[in-house]
C-alpha positions as CSV (number, residue, x, y, z in Angstrom):
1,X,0.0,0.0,0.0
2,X,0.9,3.3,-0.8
3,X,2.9,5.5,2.3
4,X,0.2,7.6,3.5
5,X,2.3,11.1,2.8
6,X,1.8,10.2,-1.0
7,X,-2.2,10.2,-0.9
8,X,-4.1,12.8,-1.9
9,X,-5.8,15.3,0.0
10,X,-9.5,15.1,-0.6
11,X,-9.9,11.3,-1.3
12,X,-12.5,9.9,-2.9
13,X,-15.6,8.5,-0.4
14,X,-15.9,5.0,-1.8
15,X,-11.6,4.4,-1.2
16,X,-11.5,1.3,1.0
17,X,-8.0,2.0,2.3
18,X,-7.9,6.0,3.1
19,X,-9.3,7.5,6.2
20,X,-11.9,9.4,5.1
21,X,-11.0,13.5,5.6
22,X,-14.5,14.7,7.2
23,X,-13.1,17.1,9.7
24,X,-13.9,20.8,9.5
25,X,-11.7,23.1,11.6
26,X,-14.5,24.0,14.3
27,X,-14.3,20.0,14.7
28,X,-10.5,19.7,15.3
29,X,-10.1,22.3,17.7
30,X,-12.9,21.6,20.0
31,X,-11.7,18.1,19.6
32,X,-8.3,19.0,21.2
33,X,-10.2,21.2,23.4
34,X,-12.3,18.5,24.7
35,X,-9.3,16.2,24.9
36,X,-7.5,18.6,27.0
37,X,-10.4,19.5,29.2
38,X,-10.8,16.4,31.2
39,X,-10.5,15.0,34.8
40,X,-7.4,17.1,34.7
41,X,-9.2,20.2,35.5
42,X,-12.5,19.1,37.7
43,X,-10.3,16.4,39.8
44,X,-6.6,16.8,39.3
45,X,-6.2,20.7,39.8
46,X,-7.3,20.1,43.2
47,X,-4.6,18.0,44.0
48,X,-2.0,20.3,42.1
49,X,-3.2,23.1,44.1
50,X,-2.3,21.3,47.5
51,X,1.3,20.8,45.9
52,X,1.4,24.7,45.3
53,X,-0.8,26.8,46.2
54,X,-1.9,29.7,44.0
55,X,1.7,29.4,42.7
56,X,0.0,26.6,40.8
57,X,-1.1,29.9,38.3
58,X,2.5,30.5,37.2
59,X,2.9,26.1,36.8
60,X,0.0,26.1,34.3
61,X,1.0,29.4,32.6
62,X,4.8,28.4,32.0
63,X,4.0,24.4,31.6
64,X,1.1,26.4,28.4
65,X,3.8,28.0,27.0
66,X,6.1,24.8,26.4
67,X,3.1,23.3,25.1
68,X,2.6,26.2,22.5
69,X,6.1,25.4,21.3
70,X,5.4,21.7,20.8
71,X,2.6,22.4,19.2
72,X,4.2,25.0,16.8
73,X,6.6,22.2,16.0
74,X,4.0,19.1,15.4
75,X,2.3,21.9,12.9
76,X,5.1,22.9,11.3
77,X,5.7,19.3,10.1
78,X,1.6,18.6,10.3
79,X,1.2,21.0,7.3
80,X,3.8,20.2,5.5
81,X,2.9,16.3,5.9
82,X,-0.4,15.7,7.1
83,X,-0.9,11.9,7.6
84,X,-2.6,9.7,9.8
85,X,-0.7,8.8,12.5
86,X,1.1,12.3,12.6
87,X,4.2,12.1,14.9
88,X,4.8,8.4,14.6
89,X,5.4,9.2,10.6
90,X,7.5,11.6,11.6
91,X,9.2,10.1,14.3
92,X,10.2,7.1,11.6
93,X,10.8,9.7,8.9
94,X,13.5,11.7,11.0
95,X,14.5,9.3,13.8
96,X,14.4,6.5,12.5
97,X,11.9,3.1,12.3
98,X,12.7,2.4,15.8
99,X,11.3,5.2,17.4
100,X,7.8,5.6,15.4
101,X,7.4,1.7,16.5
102,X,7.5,2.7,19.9
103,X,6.2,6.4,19.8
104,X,2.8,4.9,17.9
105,X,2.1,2.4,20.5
106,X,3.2,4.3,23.1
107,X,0.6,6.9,22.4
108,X,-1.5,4.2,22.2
109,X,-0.8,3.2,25.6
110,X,-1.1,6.7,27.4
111,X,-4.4,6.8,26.0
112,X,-6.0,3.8,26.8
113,X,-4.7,4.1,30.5
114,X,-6.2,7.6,30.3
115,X,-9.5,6.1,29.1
116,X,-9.2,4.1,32.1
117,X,-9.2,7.0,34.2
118,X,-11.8,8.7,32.3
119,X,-14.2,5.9,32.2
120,X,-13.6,5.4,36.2
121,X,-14.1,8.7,36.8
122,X,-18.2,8.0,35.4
123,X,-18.9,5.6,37.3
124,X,-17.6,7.8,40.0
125,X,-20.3,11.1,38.8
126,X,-23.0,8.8,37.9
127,X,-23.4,7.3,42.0
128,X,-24.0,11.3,42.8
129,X,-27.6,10.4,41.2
130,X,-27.8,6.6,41.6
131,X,-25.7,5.9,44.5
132,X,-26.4,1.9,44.5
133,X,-25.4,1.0,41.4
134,X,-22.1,-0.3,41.3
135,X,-19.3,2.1,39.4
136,X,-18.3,-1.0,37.4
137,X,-21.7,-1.2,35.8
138,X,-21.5,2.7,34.4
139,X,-17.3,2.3,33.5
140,X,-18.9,-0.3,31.2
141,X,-21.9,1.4,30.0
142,X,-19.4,4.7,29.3
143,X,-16.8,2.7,27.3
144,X,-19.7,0.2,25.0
145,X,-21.1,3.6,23.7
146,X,-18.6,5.8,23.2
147,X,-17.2,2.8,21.4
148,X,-20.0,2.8,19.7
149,X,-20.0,7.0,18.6
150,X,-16.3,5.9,17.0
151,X,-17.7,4.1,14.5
152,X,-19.6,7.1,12.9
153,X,-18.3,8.8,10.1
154,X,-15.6,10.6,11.0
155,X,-18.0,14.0,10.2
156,X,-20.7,12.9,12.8
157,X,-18.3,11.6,15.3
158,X,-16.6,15.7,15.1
159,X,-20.0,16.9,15.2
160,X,-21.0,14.9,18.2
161,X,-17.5,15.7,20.1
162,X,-17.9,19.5,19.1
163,X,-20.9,19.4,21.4
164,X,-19.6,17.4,23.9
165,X,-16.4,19.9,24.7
166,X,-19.1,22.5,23.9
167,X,-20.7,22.0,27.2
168,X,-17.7,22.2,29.3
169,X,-16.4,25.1,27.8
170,X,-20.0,26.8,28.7
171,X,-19.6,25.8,31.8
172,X,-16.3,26.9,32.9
173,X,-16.5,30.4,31.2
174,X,-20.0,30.5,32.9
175,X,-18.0,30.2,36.1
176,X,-15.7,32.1,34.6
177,X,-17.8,35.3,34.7
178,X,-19.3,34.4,37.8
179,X,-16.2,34.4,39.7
180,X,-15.3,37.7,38.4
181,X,-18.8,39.2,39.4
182,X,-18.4,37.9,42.8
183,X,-14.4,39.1,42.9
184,X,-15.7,42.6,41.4
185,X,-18.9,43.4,42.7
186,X,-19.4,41.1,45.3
187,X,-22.5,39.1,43.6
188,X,-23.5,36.5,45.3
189,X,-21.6,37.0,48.6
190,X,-24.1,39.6,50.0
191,X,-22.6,42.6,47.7
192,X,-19.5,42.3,49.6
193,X,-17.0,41.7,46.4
194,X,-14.0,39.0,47.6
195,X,-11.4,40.6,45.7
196,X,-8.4,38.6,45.2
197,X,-6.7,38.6,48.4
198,X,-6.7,35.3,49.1
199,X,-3.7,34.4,46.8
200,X,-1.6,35.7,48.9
201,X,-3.3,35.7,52.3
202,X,-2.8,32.0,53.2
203,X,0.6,31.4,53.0
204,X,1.6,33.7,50.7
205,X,1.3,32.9,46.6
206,X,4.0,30.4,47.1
207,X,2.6,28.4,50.6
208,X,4.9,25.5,50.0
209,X,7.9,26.7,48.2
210,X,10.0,26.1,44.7
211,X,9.6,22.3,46.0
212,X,5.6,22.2,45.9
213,X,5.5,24.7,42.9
214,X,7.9,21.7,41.2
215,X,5.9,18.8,42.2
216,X,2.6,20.0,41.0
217,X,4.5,20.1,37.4
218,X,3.1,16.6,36.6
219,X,-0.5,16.7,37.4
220,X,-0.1,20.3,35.4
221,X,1.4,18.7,32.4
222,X,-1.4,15.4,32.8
223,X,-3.7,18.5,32.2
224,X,-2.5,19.5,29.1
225,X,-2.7,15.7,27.5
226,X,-4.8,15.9,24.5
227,X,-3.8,18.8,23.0
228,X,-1.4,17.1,20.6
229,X,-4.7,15.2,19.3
230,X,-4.9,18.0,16.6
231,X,-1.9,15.9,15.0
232,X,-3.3,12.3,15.0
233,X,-6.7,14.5,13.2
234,X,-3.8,15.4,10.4
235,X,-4.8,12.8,8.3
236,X,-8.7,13.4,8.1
237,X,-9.1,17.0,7.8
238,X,-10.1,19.4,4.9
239,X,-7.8,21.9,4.2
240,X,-5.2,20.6,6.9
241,X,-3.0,24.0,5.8
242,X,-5.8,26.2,6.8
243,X,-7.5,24.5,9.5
244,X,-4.4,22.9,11.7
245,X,-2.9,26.5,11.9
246,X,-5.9,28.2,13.1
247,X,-6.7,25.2,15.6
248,X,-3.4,24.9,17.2
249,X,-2.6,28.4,17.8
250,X,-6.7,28.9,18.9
251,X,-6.3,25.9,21.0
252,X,-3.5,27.1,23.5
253,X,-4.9,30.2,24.1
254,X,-8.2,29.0,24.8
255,X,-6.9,26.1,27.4
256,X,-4.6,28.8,28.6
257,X,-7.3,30.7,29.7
258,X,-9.4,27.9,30.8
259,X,-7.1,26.4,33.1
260,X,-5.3,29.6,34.5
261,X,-8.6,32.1,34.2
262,X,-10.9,29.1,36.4
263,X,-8.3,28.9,39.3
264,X,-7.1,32.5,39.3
265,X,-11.1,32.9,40.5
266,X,-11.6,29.5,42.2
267,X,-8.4,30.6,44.5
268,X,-9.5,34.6,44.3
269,X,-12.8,33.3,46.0
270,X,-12.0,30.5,48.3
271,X,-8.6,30.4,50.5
272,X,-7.0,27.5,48.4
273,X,-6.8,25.7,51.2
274,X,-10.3,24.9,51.9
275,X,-10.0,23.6,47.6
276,X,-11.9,20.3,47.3
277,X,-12.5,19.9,51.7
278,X,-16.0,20.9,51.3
279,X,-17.0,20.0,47.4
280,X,-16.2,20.9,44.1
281,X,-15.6,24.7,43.8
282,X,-17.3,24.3,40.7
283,X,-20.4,23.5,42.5
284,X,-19.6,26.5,45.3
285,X,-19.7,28.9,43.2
286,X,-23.1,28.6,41.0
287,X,-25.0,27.9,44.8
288,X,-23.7,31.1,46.1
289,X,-25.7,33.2,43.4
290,X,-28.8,31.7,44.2
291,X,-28.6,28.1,41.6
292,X,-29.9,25.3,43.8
293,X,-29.3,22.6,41.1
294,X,-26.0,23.3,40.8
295,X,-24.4,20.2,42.1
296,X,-26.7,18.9,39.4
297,X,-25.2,20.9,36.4
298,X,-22.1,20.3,37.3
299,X,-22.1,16.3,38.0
300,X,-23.6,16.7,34.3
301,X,-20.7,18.4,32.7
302,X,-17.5,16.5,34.7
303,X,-19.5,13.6,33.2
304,X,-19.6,14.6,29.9
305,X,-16.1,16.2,30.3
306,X,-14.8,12.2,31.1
307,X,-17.1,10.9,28.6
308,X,-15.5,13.3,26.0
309,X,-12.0,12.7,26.7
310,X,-12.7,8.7,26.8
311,X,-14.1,9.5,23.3
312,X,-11.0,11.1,22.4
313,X,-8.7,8.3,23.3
314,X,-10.6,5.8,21.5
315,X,-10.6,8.2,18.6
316,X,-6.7,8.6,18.8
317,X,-5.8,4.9,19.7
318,X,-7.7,3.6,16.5
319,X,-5.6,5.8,14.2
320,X,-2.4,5.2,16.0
321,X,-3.0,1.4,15.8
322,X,-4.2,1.6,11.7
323,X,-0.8,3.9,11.3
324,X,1.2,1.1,13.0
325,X,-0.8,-2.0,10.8
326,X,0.1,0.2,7.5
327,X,4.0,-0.2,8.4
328,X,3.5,-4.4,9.5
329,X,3.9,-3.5,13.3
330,X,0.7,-4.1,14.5
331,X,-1.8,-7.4,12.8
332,X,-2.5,-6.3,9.1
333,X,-6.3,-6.2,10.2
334,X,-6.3,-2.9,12.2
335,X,-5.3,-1.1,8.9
336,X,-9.5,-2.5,8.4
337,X,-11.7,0.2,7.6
338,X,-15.1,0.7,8.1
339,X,-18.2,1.5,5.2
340,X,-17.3,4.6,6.9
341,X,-14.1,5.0,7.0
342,X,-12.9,4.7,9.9
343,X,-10.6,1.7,11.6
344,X,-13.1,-0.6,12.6
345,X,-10.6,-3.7,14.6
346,X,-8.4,-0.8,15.5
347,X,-11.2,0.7,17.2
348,X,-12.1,-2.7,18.8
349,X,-8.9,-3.8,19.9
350,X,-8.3,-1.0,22.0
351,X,-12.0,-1.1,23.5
352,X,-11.1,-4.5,24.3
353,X,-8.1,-3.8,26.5
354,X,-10.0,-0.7,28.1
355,X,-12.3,-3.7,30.0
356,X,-9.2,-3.3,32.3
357,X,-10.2,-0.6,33.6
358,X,-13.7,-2.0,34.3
359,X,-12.0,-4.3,36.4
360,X,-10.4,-2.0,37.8
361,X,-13.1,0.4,38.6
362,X,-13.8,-2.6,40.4
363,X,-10.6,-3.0,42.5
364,X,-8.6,0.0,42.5
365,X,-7.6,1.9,46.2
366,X,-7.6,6.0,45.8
367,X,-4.0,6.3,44.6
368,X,-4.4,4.6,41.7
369,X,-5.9,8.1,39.8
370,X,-2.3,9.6,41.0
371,X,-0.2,6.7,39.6
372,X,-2.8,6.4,36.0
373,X,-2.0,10.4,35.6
374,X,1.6,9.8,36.1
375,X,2.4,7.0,34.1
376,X,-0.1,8.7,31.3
377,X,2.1,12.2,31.9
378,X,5.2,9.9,31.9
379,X,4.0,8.6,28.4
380,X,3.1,12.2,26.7
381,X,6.0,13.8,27.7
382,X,7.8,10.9,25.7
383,X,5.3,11.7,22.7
384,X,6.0,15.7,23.1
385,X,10.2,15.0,23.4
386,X,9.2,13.3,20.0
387,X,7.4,16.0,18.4
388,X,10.1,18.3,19.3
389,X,13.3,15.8,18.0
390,X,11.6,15.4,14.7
391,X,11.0,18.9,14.4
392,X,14.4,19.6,14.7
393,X,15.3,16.9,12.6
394,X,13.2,17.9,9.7
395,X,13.9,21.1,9.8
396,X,17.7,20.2,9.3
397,X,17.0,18.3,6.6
398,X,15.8,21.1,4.4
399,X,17.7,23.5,2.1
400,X,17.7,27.0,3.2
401,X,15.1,27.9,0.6
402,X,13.1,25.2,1.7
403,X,13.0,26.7,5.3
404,X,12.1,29.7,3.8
405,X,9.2,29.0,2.5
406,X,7.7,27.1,5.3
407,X,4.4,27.8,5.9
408,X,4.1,27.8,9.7
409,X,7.2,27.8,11.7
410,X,8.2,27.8,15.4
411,X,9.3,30.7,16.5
412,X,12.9,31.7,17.8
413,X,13.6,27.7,16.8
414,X,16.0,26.2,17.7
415,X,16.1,28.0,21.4
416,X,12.2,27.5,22.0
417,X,13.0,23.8,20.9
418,X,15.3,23.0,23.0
419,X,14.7,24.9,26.3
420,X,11.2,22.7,25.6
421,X,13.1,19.5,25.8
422,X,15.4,20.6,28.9
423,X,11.5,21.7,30.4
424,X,10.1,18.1,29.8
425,X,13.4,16.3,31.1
426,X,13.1,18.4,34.2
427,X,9.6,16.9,34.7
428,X,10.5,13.9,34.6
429,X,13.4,14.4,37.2
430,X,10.6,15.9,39.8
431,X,8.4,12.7,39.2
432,X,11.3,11.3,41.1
433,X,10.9,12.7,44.1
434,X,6.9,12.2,45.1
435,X,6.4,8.9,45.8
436,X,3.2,8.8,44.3
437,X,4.5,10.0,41.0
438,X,7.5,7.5,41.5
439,X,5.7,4.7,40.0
440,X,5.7,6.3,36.6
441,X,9.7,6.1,36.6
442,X,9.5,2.6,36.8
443,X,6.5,1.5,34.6
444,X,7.2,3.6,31.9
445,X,11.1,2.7,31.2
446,X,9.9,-0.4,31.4
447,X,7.1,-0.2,28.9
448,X,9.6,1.0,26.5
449,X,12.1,-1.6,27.0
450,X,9.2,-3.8,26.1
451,X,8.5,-2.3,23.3
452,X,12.2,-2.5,21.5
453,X,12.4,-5.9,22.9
454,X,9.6,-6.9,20.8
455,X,10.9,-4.8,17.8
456,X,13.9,-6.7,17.7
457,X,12.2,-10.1,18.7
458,X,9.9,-9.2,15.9
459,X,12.7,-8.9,13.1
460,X,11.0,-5.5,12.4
461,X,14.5,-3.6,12.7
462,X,15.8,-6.5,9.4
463,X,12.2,-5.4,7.9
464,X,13.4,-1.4,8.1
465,X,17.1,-2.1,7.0
């Protein structure tokens, strides 16, 4: 079969062997949104912000810049190249076979065990309304339907997800603006506005020190998972020139403010160290102006916030999976697609070994969120180092004319390139030193040890020679 970088753009519907491009840019960047707006923000900030404090601000706003320059560089090659599979092509293209063997199905990894998360975290929101029904029940439920949405075209499965990360944007700009009415003008607190003083009141901005500021770095970075999903979309979009430069530059700023804009007034409000002791501070703030169903509206969007990173994952583990059948690494069947066009088996298979995480919905003690985030941060910060080696790669392989007349380039490279890389090492270095975060160090390595073992057991280096 032909490499995917050879196939045209706008391929024709009835093509058995081409994902279909169905996505529209309003699709792709609320995808990444949604991807990006998970249990990240409604369960892990809390935990972050007892690392840090309201120093956790200044984590998420450095940690967002980094990302914009990953980003910057998975579009720069995304445009220029824009295939299924995105940074495993271009892993193989400009580091060689080895490494887009093990950067595909390690991306696939870190997303199933962040479905695992996701779909745990249901089963968790749907006992606020039917508290005797056991969590398995709705971690299954959660992962046979959104199963299910993945095998629509790949235009209704966008539409649906545009509406899913539609409701938790609405949400947390809703509380957003009620924050800042209550900060401002006191709405909702008796007309007595908060102001901001309690960033600095309880502790100061920096309660725990550089050392708390530098553990919260992973449970930041888990945050910002997903956003690199607007690469694995590369090879299913119209217009990818058009539409992955506006989504990935959109896309930062709007998690940017997300993240930083709903803590800078969940702490202005509440002294952050009453965060998460007496509810969600989601829920705290719409009952304070007066909305009695509000632990109602906001079980509803967490929910559909899990559901609609879940559906993400299953989205992005399919194509990684058909991207790794196309090069013989993974069975020839998962390169199957669908009336629809999608990867049907691809889809399955990794459905298949998200049951896990029905079991263990089932089984699992409270720490296990910690050491799912860390071992999924452990694995994106491999995929990001990725993104930003190729970059640098490919860009060295051009002529100067060539870089030239690139159409969308990282800026100040290769500085912003590489103080990225020395960022994400650094990350890795703190997990070291929680012992929560610990277990990453060890699973991880170990996963990819497996994973060249098997390349070499598997004669794939002899098949790439």
């Amino acid at each position: 079969m032909a490499q995917l970088e050879s196939k045209k753009i706008a391929p024709q519907p009835n093509n058995s062997n081409e994902l279909h491009r169905g996505l529209e840019e309003r699709h792709i960047t609320l995808m990444s949104l949604g991807a990006a707006i998970g249990v990240g923000l409604f369960l892990g900030s809390a935990t972050a912000i007892k690392m840090a404090g309201p120093g956790i601000l200044l984590a998420y706003a450095v940690s967002g810049m980094v990302m914009f320059f990953i980003m910057r560089a998975l579009g720069e090659m995304a445009i220029e190249k824009p295939v299924a599979g995105s940074f495993s092509k271009y892993a193989r293209d400009y580091l060689g076979p080895l490494a887009g063997f093990i950067t595909g199905w390690n991306y696939w990894f870190l997303w199933v065990v962040t479905c695992m998360a996701e779909i745990t975290a249901v089963g968790v929101y749907m006992g606020f309304w039917y508290p005797d029904v056991p969590a398995w029940i709705w971690a299954l439920a959660a992962l046979v339907i959104m199963t299910t949405v993945n095998f629509l075209a790949v235009k209704a499965y966008g539409e649906l997800e545009f509406w899913f990360a539609l409701i938790k944007i609405v949400a947390i700009l809703s509380m957003i603006v009620i924050g800042v009415l209550m900060i401002a003008f006191g709405i909702g607190n008796g007309g007595i506005a908060t102001g901001i003083s309690n960033l600095w009141e309880n502790g100061g901005f920096f309660p725990n020190g550089a050392k708390g500021l530098l553990l919260s770095l992973q449970m930041v970075m888990f945050a910002y998972l997903g956003i690199e999903l607007i690469g694995v979309t590369a090879g299913e979009v119209k217009n990818p020139e058009k539409s992955l430069s506006r989504a990935i530059d959109s896309v930062f700023w709007r998690i940017l403010i997300f993240y930083v804009g709903a803590l800078f007034v969940i702490m202005s409000i509440y002294p952050w160290t009453e965060i998460g002791t007496q509810g969600s501070p989601f829920v705290l703030t719409f009952e304070k102006v007066g909305i009695p169903a509000a632990a109602g509206i906001i079980n509803f969007v967490v929910l559909t916030a899990a559901l609609s990173s879940c559906n993400s994952g299953i989205f992005s583990t399919g194509r990684m999976l058909f991207n790794l059948a196309e090069h013989g690494e993974a069975p020839a069947s998962y390169q199957t697609l669908t009336r629809n066009g999608v990867p049907g088996k691809a889809i399955i298979a990794s459905a298949g070994v998200l049951l896990i995480g029905v079991l263990l919905n089932y089984l699992v003690p409270a720490k296990v969120f910690t050491w799912v985030t860390s071992i999924a941060t452990f694995g994106a910060i491999w995929t990001w180092a990725v993104i930003l080696l190729s970059q640098i790669r490919y860009r060295k392989s051009l002529s100067p004319q060539q870089q030239q007349g690139l159409k969308y380039k990282v800026p100040l490279f290769p500085f912003t390139s590489y103080i990225s890389l020395a960022f994400l090492a650094g990350v890795i270095v703190v997990m070291g030193f929680s012992t929560d975060t610990r277990i990453a160090l060890i699973v991880g390595p170990l996963w990819l040890l497996s994973l060249t073992v098997v390349y070499y057991a598997k004669g794939f280096h002899r098949k790439n020679a």
